[in-house]
C-alpha positions in Angstrom: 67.5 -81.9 36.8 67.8 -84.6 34.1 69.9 -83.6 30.7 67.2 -82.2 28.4 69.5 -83.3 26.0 69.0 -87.1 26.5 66.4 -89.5 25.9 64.2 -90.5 29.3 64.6 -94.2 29.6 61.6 -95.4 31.1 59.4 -93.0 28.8 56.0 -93.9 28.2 56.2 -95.6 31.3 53.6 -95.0 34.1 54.5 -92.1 36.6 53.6 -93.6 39.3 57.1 -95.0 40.7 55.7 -98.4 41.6 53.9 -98.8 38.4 56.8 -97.9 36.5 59.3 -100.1 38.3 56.8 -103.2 37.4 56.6 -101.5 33.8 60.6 -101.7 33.6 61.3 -104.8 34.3 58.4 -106.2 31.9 60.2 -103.9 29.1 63.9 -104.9 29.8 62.4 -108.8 28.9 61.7 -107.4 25.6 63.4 -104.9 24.6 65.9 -106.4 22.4 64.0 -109.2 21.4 64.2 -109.9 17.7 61.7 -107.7 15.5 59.0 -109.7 13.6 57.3 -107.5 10.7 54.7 -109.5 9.5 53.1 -106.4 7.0 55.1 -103.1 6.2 56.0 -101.4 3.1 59.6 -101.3 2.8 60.1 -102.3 -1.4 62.7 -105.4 -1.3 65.3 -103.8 -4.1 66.5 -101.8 -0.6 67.7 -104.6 0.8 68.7 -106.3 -2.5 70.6 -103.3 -3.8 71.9 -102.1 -0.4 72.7 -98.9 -1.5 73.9 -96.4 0.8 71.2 -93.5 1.5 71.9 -90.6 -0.4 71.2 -87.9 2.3 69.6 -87.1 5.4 66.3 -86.7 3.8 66.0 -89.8 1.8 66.1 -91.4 4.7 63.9 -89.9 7.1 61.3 -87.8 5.0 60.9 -89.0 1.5 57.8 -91.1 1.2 57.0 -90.9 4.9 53.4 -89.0 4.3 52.7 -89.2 8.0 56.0 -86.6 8.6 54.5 -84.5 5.1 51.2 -84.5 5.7 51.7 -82.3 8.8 54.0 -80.5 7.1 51.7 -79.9 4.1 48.7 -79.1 6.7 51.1 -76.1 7.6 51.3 -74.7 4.9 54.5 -76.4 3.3 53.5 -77.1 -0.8 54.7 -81.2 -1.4 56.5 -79.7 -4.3 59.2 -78.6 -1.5 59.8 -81.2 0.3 60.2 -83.0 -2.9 64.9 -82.8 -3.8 65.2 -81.1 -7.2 68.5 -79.9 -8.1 67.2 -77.8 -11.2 64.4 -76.2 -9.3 66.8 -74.7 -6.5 65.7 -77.8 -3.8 68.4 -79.5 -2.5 68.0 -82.1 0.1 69.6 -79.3 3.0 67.0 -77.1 1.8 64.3 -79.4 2.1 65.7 -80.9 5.7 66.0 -77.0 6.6 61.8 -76.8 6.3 61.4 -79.6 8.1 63.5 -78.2 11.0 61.8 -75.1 11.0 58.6 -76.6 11.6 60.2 -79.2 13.8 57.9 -77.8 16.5 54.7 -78.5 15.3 55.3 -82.3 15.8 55.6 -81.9 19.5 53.4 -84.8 21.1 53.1 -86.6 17.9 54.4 -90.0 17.0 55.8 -89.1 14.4 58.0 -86.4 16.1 58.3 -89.5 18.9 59.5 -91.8 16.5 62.0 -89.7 14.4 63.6 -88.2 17.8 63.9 -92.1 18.2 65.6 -93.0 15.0 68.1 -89.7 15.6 69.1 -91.1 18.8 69.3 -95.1 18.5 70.4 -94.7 14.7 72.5 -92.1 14.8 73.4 -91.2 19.1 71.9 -87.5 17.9 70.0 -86.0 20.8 70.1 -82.2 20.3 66.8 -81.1 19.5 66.1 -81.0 15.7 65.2 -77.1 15.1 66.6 -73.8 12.9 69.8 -73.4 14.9 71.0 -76.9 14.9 69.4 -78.5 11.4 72.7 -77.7 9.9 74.8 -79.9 12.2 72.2 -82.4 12.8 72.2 -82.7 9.1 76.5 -83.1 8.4 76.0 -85.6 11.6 73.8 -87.8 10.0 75.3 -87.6 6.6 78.8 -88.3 7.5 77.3 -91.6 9.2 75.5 -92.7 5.5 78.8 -93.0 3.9 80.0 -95.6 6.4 79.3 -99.2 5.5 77.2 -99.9 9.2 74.7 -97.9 7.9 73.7 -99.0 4.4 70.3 -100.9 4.2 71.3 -104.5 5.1 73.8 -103.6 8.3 70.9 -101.4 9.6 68.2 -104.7 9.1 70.7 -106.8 11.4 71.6 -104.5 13.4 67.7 -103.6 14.3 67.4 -107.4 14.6 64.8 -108.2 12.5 64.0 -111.9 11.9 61.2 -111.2 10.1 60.1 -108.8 7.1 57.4 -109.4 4.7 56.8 -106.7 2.1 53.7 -106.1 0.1 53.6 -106.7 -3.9 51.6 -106.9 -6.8 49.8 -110.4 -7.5 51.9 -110.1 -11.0 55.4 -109.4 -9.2 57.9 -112.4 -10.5 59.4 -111.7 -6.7 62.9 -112.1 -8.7 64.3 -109.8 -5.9 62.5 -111.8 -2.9 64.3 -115.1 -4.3 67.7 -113.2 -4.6 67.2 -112.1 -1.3 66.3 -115.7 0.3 69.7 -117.0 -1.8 72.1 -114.2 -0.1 73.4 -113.8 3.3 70.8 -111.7 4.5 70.2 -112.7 8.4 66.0 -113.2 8.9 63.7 -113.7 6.4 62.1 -111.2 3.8 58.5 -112.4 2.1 56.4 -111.1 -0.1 52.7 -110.4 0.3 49.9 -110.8 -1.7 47.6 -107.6 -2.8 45.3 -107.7 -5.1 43.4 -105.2 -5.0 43.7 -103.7 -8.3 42.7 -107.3 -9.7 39.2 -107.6 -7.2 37.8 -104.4 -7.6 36.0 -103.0 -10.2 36.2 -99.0 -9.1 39.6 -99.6 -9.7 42.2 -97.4 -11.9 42.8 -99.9 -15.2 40.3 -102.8 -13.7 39.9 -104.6 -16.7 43.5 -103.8 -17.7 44.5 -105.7 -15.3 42.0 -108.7 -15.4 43.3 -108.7 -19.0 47.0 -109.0 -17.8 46.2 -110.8 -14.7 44.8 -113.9 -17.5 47.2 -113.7 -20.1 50.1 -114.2 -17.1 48.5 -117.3 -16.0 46.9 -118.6 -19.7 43.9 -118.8 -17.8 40.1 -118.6 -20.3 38.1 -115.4 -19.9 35.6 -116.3 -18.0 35.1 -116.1 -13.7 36.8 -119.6 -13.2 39.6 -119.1 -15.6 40.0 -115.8 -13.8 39.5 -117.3 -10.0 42.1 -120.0 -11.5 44.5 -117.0 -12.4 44.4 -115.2 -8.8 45.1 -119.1 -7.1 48.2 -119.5 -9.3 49.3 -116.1 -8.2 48.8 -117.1 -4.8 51.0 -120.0 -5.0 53.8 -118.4 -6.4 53.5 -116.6 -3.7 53.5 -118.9 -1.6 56.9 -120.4 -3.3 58.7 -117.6 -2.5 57.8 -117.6 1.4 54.3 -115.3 1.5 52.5 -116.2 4.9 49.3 -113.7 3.8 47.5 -111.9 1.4 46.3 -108.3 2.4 43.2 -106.4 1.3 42.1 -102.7 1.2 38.6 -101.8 1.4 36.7 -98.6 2.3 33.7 -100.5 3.1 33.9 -103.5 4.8 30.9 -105.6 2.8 30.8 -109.7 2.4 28.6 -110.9 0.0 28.3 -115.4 -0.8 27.0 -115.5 -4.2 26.7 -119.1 -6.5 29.1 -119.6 -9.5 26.0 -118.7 -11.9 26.1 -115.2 -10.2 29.5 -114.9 -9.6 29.9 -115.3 -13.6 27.6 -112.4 -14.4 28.6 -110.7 -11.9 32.8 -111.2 -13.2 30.6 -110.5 -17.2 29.4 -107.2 -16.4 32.3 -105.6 -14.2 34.9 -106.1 -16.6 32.7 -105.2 -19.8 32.1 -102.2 -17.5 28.6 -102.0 -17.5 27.7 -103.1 -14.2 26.1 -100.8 -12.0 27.4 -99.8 -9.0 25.0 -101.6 -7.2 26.6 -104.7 -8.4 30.4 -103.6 -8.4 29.6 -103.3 -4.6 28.4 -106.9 -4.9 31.0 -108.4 -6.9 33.8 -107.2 -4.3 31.9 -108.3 -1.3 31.7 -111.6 -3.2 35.5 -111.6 -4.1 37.1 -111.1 -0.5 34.5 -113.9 0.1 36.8 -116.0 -2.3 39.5 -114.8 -0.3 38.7 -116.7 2.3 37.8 -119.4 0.4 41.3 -119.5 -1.5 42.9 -119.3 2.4 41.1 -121.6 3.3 42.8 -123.9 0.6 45.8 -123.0 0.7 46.7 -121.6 4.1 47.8 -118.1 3.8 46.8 -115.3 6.6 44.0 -113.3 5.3 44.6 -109.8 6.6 41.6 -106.9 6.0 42.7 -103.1 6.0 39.1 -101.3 5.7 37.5 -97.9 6.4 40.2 -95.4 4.8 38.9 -93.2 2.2 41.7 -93.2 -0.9 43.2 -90.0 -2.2 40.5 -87.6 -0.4 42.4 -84.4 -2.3 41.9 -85.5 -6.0 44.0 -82.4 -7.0 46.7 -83.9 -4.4 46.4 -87.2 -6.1 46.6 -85.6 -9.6 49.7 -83.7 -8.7 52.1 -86.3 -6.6 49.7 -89.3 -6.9 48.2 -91.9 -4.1 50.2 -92.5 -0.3 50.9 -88.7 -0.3 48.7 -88.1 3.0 45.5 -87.6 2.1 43.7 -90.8 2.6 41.4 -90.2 5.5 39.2 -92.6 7.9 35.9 -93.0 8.1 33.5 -94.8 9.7 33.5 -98.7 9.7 31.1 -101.0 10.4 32.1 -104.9 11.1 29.7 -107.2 12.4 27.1 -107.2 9.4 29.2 -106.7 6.7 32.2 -109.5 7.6 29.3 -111.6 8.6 28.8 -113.7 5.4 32.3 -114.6 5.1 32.2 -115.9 9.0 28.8 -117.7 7.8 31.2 -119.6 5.5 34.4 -119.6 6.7 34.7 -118.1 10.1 34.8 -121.9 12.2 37.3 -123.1 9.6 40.1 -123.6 12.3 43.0 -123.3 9.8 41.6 -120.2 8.5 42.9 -116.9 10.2 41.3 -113.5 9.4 43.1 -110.2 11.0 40.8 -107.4 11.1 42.1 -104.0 11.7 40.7 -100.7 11.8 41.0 -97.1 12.1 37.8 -96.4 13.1 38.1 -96.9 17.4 34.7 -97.1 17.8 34.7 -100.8 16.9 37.0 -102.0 19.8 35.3 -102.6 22.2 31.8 -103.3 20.1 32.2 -105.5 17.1 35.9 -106.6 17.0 36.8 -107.7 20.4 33.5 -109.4 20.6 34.1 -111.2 17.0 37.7 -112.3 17.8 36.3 -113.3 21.4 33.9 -116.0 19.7 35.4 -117.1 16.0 38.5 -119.4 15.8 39.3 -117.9 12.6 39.6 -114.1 13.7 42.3 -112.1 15.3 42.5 -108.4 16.0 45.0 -106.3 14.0 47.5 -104.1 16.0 46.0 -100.3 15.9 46.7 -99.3 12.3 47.5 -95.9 10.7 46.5 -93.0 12.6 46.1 -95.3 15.6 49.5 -96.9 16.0 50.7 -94.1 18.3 51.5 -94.3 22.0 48.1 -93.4 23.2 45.8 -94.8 21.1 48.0 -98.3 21.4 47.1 -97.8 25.2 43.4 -97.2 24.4 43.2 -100.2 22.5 44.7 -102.4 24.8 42.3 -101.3 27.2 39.1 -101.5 25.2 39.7 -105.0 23.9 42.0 -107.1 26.1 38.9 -107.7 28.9 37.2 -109.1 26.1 39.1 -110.9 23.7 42.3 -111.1 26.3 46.1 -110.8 24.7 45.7 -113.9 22.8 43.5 -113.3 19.9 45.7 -110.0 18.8 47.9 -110.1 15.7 51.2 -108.9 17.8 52.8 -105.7 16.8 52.5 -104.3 13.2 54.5 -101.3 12.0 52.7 -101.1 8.4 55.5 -98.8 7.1 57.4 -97.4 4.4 60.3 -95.9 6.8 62.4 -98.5 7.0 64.2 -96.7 9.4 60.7 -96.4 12.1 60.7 -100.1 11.9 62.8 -100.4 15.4 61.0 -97.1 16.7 57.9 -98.5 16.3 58.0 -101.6 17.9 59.9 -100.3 20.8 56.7 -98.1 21.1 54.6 -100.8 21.2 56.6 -102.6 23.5 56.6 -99.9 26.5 53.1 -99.2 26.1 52.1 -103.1 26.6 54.8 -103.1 29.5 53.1 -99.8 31.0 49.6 -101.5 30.2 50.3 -104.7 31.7 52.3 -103.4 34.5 49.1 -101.5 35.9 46.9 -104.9 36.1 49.9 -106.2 37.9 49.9 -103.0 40.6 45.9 -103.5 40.5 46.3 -107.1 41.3 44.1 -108.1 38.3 47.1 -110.4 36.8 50.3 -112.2 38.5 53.4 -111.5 37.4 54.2 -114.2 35.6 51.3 -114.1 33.7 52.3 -110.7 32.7 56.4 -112.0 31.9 55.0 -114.3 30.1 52.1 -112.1 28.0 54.7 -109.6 27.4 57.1 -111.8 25.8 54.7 -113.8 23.7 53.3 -110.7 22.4 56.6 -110.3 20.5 57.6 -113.7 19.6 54.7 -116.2 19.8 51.5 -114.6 19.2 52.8 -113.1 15.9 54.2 -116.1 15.1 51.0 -117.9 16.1 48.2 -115.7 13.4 50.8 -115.3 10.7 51.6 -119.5 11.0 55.7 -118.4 10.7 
């Protein structure tokens, strides 16, 4: 019997011994190829600072809400799994909960990927549990004190070529340019989100219109604020951003003229506009989005259909990205169509569109990227960027809309440590995918060599124009 112990090498491979022999050899092409990131979350001052992690739990647990959100849906209060010397929770204690429950993340990715990271990271491959969270937690912290495992000698040693991160439109990106001036090996960009600036419902809206046109010395008034979000753009775009990035609940596109744009930009910022036309004047600003990438050439990527925060007593005790935002259901095809109206045959203009809502595959997204030059589908995001439901997409788009108009991998994460996990992930389940229309006889071989490798080097760098 094999070592329960170790790691099965052709996992998430077919069964099937032919399939998976096909599936191998298309993995092994790719499987230390370098890692291009073209959206995650990991903050820059990591890299910058380089600072070795403090503990075992800083680096696997600590802002990763899709490992405490399961832990918090059994039963686990985010208060412990939060290290607080004066309150009795020390970072053994906390990694000591998350051992006990260790089980309940059987089959789940993020069980998956943090068995991963123990044993690529760290050569750990006893089972994380009661008995052995002790030693697994001396095993890993002896290894943080070594320099090979501080921030920067992790990022080459996962071989990633390409990181961008995502920032503030106000961000002076002081620690991107000290980053791009040191020795670091690949490149690390910022990327523009503005969503606090474009929408209305917004926490401190017209706060940070305010800010937004004192920063720039830009007049009060919708083209001295459209002015403001350009020059933010293109310093940006001075410190190496490729794309801007937008969050949206609802997916809604709205072309208005200047005269209404103007009342519009009037009312939401005096705050009396209804909500009627708060809808409006954020359908109208992603609109400008386009416009402005249009202009000036950076990737317009569209995160939609995630309802923010859905426990406000969560929200009010630990604040936002603590595992309560929640799908729900999207609709495409009317409410990106006025932007398309506009923008979508610009050939220098590319749109990703992802979603969370699976529905739209097959139905609105594959057909839209399958028609417009300017769109591209957006690697299964969130809840969806797990083995299976990577596999599901694959299979309801790629007859449609083929290999070619997909973003490439994106890992979309805060746990800098996941990064390599993730696209490894990806990786065998495109190699299982593409190994069965090889067996099946619906693609050569070297059409599927040369799919599988593009999907990690070219087509990435293809939508995101590296």
């Amino acid at each position: 019997m094999p070592d329960p112990h170790l790691r099965d090498p052709a996992r998430l491979l077919p069964a099937d011994p032919s399939t998976r022999a096909i599936a191998l050899d298309l993995y092994a092409r790719v499987a230390d190829s370098p890692i291009i990131s073209p959206h995650g979350h990991v903050p820059p001052s990591l890299l910058l600072a380089d600072e070795p992690y403090t503990d075992p739990v800083a680096l696997l647990l600590t802002g990763d809400h899709y490992v405490t959100r399961l832990l918090h849906a059994a039963g686990v209060d985010l208060a412990d799994l939060v290290v607080e010397e004066d309150a009795g929770r020390d970072a053994r204690t906390v990694w000591r909960t998350l051992a006990a429950h260790w089980h309940r993340f059987a089959g789940t990715a993020s069980g998956y990927w943090i068995e991963e990271e123990l044993d690529g990271v760290f050569g750990i491959t006893t089972r994380l549990g009661p008995d052995t969270a002790d030693a697994i937690y001396d095993e890993i912290a002896a290894a943080l004190v070594r320099p090979e495992f501080r921030p920067r000698a992790l990022f080459e040693r996962f071989g990633i070529e390409f990181l961008a991160t995502t920032d503030d439109p106000l961000d002076d990106l002081s620690e991107h340019a000290a980053l791009a001036a040191s020795d670091l090996p690949g490149r690390v960009v910022p990327t523009f989100r503005p969503d606090r600036y474009l929408d209305p419902d917004a926490v401190g809206f017209a706060g940070n219109v305010e800010r937004l046109l004192a920063a720039t010395d830009r007049a009060g008034d919708f083209a001295g604020y459209l002015g403001a979000l350009e020059d933010r753009r293109a310093h940006f775009i001075r410190h190496g951003a490729v794309s801007t990035d937008h969050g949206v609940e609802e997916l809604h596109t709205v072309d208005l003229d200047a005269g209404e744009g103007e009342r519009l930009f009037q009312a939401v910022v005096a705050g009396t506009a209804d909500s009627a036309e708060r809808r409006a004047f954020r359908g109208h600003m992603l609109v400008q989005m386009a416009r402005m990438s249009v202009d000036d050439g950076l990737v317009m990527t569209i995160h939609p259909g995630v309802l923010r925060n859905h426990s406000t007593g969560t929200h009010a005790r630990f604040g936002p990205d603590t595992g309560h935002d929640i799908p729900v259901a999207t609709e495409f095809t009317r409410g990106i169509r006025p932007l398309l109206e506009r923008y979508g045959l610009e050939r220098d203009f590319h749109l990703v569109l992802f979603a969370v809502d699976e529905t739209t595959y097959s139905r609105e997204l594959a057909p839209l990227a399958g028609f417009y030059p300017s769109v591209y589908l957006g690697a299964p995001w969130w809840f969806l960027d797990a083995p299976d439901a990577i596999a599901r997409h694959r299979a309801a788009v790629t007859e449609t809309a083929g290999f070619y108009r997909s973003s490439g991998f994106i890992d979309d994460t805060r746990a800098f440590l996941s990064i390599p996990a993730r696209h490894d992930t990806a990786r065998r389940v495109d190699a299982a995918f593409l190994a069965r229309l090889v067996v099946e006889g619906r693609v050569r071989m070297d059409a599927a060599e040369r799919v599988i490798d593009d999907l990690v080097d070219a087509i990435p760098r293809e939508v995101f124009t590296l």
